[in-house]
Structure formats: C-alpha cells, structure tokens
N, C-alpha and C positions, 0 to 999 in steps of 0.2 A: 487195406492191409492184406491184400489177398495171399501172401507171401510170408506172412508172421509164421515163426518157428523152423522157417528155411535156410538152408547156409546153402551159399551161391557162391560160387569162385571165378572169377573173371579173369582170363589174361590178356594180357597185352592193356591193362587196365588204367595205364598210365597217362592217355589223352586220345582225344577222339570220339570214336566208337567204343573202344572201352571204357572211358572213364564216363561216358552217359547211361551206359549199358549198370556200371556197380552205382552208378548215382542213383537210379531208376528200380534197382534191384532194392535198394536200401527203403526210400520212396516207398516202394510197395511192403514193405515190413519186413524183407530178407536179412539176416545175419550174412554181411558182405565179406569177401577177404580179396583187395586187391593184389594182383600180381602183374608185376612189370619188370622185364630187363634190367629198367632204371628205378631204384630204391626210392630213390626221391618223388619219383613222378607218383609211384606206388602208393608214397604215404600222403601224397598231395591227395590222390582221391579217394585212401581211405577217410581223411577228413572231413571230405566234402560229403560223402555217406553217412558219417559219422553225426553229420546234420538232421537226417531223419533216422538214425536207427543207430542206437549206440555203439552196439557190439559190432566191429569192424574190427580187420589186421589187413595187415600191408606187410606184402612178400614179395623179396628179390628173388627173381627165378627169368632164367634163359629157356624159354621151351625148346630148342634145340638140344639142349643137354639133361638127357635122360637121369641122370642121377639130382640134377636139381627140381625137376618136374617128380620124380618121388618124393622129393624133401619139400620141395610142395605140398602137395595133398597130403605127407605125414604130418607137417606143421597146421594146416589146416583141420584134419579128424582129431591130433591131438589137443588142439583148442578147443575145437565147437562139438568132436564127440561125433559128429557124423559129415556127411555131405551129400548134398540134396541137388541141387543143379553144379554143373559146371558150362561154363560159358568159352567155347575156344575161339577166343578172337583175336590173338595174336598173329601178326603179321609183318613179311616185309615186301618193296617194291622198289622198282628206279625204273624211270621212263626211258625205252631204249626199243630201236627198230629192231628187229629180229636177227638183222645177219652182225650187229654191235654184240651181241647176247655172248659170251666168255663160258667158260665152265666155272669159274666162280661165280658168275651171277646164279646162274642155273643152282649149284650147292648151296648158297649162300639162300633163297628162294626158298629153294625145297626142304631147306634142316628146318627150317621156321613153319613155314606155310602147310606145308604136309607132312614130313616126319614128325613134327612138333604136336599138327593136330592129331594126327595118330596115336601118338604114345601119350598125350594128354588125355584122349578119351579114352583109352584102353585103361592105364592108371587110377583113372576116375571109375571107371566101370568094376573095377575091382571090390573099392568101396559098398559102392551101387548094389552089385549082387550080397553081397553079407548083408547090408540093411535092408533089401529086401524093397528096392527100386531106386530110380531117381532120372534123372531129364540129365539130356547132353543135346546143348545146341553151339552148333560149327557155324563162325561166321566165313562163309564162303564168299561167292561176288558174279556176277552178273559175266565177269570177263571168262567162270568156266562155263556160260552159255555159250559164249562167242560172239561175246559186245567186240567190235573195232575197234571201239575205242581203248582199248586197254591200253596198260602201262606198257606191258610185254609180256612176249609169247610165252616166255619160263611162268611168269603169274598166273596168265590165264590159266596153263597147265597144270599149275599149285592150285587151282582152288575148284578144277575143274577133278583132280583128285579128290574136293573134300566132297564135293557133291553125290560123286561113286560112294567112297568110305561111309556116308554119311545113310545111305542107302542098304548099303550092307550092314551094318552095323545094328542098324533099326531091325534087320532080318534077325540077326542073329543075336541080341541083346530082349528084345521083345519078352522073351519067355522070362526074362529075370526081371519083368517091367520096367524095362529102360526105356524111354522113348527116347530117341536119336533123329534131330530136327538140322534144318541148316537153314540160315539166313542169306539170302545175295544180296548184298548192295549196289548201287545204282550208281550214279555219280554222288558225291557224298562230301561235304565240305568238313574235311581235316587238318591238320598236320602236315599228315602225310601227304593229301591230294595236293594242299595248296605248294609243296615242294617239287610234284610235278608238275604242278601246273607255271610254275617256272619254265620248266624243260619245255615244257605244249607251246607255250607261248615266242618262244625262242625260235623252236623248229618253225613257226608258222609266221616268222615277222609282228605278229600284232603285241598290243600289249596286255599285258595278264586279265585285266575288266574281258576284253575282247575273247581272248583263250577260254576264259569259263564261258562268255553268254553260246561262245561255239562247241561247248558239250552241251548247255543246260537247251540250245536252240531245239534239235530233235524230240524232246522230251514230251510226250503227248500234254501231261499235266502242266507241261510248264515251268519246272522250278525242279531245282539239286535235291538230295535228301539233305537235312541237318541232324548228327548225329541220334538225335532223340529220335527219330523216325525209327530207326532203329532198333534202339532198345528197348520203345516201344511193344515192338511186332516181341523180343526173346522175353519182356514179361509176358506177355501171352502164353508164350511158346512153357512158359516156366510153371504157371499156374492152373490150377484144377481144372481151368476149363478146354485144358488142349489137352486131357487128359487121352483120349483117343487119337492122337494124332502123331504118328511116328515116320518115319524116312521120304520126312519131305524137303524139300527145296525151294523155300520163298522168298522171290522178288520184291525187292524193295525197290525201284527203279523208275518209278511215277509212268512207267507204260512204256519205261523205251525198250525192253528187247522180251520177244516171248518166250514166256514156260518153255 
C-alpha cells in the first residue's frame, strides 16, 4: 500500500494503458479518480479500482478543452481535498504515411497529445504548489525517440513535445517539489494499437497474427508491453521511492529503440 492516503488522477482512463494505470494506482492504496472523454468507459474503471480501494470517482473530461480540464481537477480537490499525483495519459492516433497527414489530423493530435498534456499538468501543478508538492507523470511514447515504427509523423511529434515539456517542467516545478516524470511506451497491446494494427496489416498484405509478430520481431526482449508494464514503471514513478527523481524520460520498449 505504498500509495495509501494518495489521490491520483488519470486520464484517458478509460481502457488500455489508462485503465491499468488507475487499476494499479488503486492496487497500490491510491484514492483513484478516473477520467475519460467517455463517461461510461470512465465509470467502468473506476469500478474496477473501486476493487482495491474504495474511494474512487469517474469524470467526463475532454483534455483538449481547457475549461473541462479545470472542472476536472476542481471536481477532483473538491472531493478528495487535495491531489497528489496526476497521470497524463490521454491520447490520440490513426495510422498514416506522412504525405496522407491533413491539418486536421495534425489539430486533432496535437489539442490531445500536447495541448492537453500541457494544460493538464500546468492545472494540476497549481494545486501541487499550495499543497506543497506532488508527482506529474506524462505518458509519452518511444515514437518521440524516433521509433519507425510509429503511427505517424504528427504523433511522433505530439509525444516528442511531451518528452521536452516534460523536461522543462521538472526544471521549473522542482522548487515547489514537483517532480515531472514521463513514460515512453513501446509496442503495447491496446485498443487503440490493435485498431492500427488493422491499418499495419492492410498496408502490408499479411494478416493481423503476422502484422503484430512484425513489430514484436525486433524487439530485443522478445515480446510487446501489456498495459500493466506500464503502470507498473508510473507506480514507481508515483511512490516515495522515486522521490529524487524528476525530468526523465523512460522506455518501456523491451530494448527496441535507445534512450
């Protein structure tokens, strides 16, 4: 219960990497409060936290839209009275070569993936400095190292943003004890992967079996992340003993693309 007496807020919390991320948080004795775009999917894992650790809420929130991203974190200190980590893992994608890429994709990418994480952890860091600390961990991605494999070039660029932010932030948050972490994921079985993994397998003639064992082939270790890998490493990142540890950037990728 490394985590007891913590309020943790996760977005994009609705399935995936979020929803193993607030399951994990709970698990570890955190007061959870999911948030997801989709209301439904939100109250599906606060439930499922709600398994190990009573106190849970589930909130509709767009992080692209700065006025529901405050009604966020106000519905959240207004219930739990503080907040202690926040978790920005909200995200979007669509698998697309580079010269297919629209200004709508590119907008539609970046209100989420980077304005979102921005005004998520600024928001939250508000809180942070009156209480007098708290942890901000951005889940970022391997694609802003410059994995090939990416979805596309707008995402890589969205998360190669969180990895900067995520850097600066830790500079300039530091003095209020923030510590400002970021996660990269690897190849990662979602949702959301397995809908591009649709598209991968299309572009390539094979069929989907084939598509994944041809990301998971490179993989030094061998094998994809499954979401728990993940929320693994942000308990870490959440609990006293990463207490020293501020504007980094850690792969989760089983050894396919370097620091």
């Amino acid at each position: 219960m490394i985590l007891k007496d913590k309020v943790v807020l996760v977005t994009g919390a609705g399935a995936g990497i979020g929803e193993a991320i607030a399951v994990a948080m709970a698990e570890a004795g955190a007061t959870v409060v999911a948030a997801d775009i989709d209301g439904d999917a939100a109250q599906k894992s606060a439930s499922r936290a709600a398994e190990f650790q009573g106190r849970t809420l589930a909130v509709q929130a767009d992080v692209g839209n700065l006025a529901e991203i405050d009604q966020m974190v106000e519905t959240t200190v207004g219930e739990f009275s503080r907040l202690d980590v926040i978790i920005n893992n909200a995200g979007v994608t669509r698998r697309a070569y580079i010269m297919d890429l629209t200004e709508e994709d590119w907008d539609h990418i970046h209100r989420v993936n980077a304005k979102g994480v921005f005004f998520c952890l600024q928001r939250a860091a508000h809180t942070m400095i009156d209480q007098g600390g708290g942890r901000i961990i951005n889940i970022a991605s391997i694609a802003g190292r410059g994995f090939a494999g990416t979805s596309n070039a707008a995402y890589a660029a969205s998360k190669g943003a969180v990895i900067a932010l995520t850097k600066t932030a830790a500079q300039q948050l530091g003095p209020h004890n923030i510590n400002v972490n970021a996660i990269c994921p690897g190849v990662t079985r979602t949702p959301l992967s397995d809908r591009n993994l649709v598209v991968r397998a299309q572009e390539q003639g094979v069929s989907i079996d084939e598509a994944l064992e041809n990301l998971i082939r490179p993989i030094p270790i061998g094998r994809a992340n499954q979401p728990e890998d993940i929320a693994a490493l942000a308990v870490f990142l959440a609990s006293p003993g990463a207490r020293n540890i501020t504007g980094q950037a850690y792969n989760v990728d089983g050894g396919l693309v370097p620091s």
